[in-house]
N, C-alpha and C positions, 0 to 999 in steps of 0.2 A: 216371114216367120208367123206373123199374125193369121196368116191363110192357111197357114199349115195347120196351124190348130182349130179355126172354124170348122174347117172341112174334117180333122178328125174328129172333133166334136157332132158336126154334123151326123158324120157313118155310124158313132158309135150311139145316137138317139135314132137312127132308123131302126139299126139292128136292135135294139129292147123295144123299138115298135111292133117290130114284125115280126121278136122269140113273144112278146106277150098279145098280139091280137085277142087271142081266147081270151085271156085275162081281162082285158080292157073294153073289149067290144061284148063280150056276153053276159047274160043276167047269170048270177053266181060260179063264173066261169075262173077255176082255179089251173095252177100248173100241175100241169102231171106228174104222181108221183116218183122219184128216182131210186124209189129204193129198193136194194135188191127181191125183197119177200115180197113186194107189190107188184112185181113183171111179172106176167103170166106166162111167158116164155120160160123166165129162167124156174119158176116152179112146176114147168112140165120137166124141166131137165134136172131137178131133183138138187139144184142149188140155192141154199141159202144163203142169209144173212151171216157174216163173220163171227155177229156176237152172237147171235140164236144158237149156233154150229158152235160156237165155242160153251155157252152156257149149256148146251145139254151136254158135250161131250163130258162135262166135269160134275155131272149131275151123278149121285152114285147109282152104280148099275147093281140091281138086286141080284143078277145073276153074275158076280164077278166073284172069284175063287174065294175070296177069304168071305164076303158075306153067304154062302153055300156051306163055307167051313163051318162058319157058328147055325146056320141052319140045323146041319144034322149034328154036333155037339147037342146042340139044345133040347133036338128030338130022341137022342140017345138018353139024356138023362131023367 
């Protein structure tokens, strides 16, 4: 039982050795970042972040019916 968990101990400090080499071995060497707006891939494919896409969707749109309706009310009168 005792060998059972050295040895899982063991694999599970290799593998954060060798996800963080860059980390640990370079002078100001950080993780890279995971987030969706920071992929250069996914910003050629025109996909963003959940909440970016969701905060502007709800942003009001100057061109939406009823702001167009008080537009020209206003310029009518």
């Amino acid at each position: 039982m005792l060998d059972t968990i050295l040895i899982t101990l063991l694999i599970v400090a290799i593998c954060i050795l060798l996800l963080g080499i860059k980390v640990f071995f370079v002078k100001g060497g950080r993780f890279p970042s995971e987030h969706v707006s920071a992929n250069k891939a996914m910003q050629k494919k025109g996909i963003g972040c959940a909440q970016s896409q969701d905060r502007d969707a709800q942003q009001k749109n100057r061109f939406s019916i009823g702001e167009l309706e008080k537009t020209l009310n206003n310029s009518m009168n």
